[in-house]
N, C-alpha and C positions, 0 to 999 in steps of 0.2 A: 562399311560393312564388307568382311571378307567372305567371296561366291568361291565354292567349289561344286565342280562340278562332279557328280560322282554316277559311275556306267557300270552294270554289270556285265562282261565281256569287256575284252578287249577291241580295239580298233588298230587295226593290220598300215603297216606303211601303205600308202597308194593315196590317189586323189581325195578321197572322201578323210582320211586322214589328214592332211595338206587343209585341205577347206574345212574344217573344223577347226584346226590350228591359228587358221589367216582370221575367222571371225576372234576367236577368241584371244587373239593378237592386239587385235582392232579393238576391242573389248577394252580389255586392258588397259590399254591407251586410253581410251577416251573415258571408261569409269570413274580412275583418280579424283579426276576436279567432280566429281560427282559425290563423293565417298563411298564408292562403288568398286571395291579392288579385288582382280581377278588373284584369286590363291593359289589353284591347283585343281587339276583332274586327277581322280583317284580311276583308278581299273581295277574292279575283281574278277578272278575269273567266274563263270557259270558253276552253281552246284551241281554236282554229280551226282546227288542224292535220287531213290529209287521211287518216290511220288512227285508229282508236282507239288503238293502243301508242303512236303520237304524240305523242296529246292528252295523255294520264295523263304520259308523259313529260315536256313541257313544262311540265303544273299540277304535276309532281314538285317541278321544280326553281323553281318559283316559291315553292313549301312550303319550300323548302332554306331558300330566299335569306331565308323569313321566322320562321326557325328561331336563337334565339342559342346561344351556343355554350355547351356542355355540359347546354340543355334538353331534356327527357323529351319523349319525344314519342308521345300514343297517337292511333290513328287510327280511324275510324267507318269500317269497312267491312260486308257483310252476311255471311258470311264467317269474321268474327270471334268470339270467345265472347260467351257471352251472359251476363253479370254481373246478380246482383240488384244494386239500387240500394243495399244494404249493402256490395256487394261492391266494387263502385263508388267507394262513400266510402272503401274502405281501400285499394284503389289509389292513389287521392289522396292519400290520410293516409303510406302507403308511400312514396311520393314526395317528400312533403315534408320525411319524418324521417327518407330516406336524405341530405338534406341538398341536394336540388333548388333551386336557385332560380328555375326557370322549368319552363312547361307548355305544352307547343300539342297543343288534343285540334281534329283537321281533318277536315274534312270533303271529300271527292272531289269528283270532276266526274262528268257522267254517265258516266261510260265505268268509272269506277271509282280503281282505284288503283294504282301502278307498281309492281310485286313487289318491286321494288328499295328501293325503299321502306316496304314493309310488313317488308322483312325488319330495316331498320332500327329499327322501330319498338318500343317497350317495351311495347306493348301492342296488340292491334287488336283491339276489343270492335263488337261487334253490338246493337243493339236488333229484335232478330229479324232470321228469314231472309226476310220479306215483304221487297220493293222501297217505301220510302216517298217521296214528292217530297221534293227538298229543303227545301223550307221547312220541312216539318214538322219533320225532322230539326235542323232549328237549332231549332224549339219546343225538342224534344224534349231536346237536348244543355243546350239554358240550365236547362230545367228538372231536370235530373238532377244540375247543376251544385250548384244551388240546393237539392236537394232532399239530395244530399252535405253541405253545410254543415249542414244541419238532424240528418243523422243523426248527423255527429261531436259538434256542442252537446249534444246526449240530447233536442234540441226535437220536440214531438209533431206536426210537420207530416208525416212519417213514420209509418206503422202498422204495426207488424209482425202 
């Protein structure tokens, strides 16, 4: 199953750039023998539109447009359930041995996400009800990525 990861905003050269990179490197790497292959991070920028129902609306349909057709698709809202990182991996795992061949796990804009959207979605998981910046949340999504492939191998980067 091919994972992209998809953000609205951009993420700026600097460290939290760099560490989003190295998980999703590591990712990479170790998904393969898993049938777990990282594809690509897409960027759009933030809508400029003059409401918030607007904005979510047009970064909806920008998500659409970068959606293939018959891919899974879960989405990072606060909102969401809140999966242990085992729980995590078997979503993944579900998805790919329902016979998935694509993944786009996305990321909003500030304003959030288009209900219209979330209702489509296979998933909409939380890393808590805290509001975090975005960047962190891309740390955070590469490394749970990464941290998924570890727990489906048995490898002890994972502690239960």
């Amino acid at each position: 199953m091919r994972i992209t990861l998809f953000a609205v905003g951009r993420l700026k050269a600097g460290p939290e750039n760099e560490l989003s990179s190295r998980y999703l490197d590591r990712f990479a790497k170790a998904g393969s023998a898993l049938g777990l292959d990282f594809a690509r991070t897409i960027e759009v920028a933030e809508s400029r539109a003059s409401t918030p129902d607007l904005r979510k609306k047009e970064e909806a349909a920008q998500l659409a447009r970068a959606i293939p057709d018959g891919a899974a698709l879960i989405l990072l809202d606060e909102r969401g359930k809140t999966p242990d990182s085992p729980g995590f991996a078997d979503l993944l795992a579900r998805l790919r041995d329902d016979g998935r061949r694509d993944l786009v796990l996305a990321i909003g804009g500030a304003d959030g996400l288009d209900p219209e959207l979330m209702a489509k979605a296979d998933a909409v998981i939380s890393f808590g009800r805290m509001t975090w910046p975005h960047q962190l949340v891309r740390i955070m999504a590469a490394e749970q990525l990464y941290r998924a492939v570890t727990i489906l191998a048995g490898h002890p980067y994972h502690r239960s």
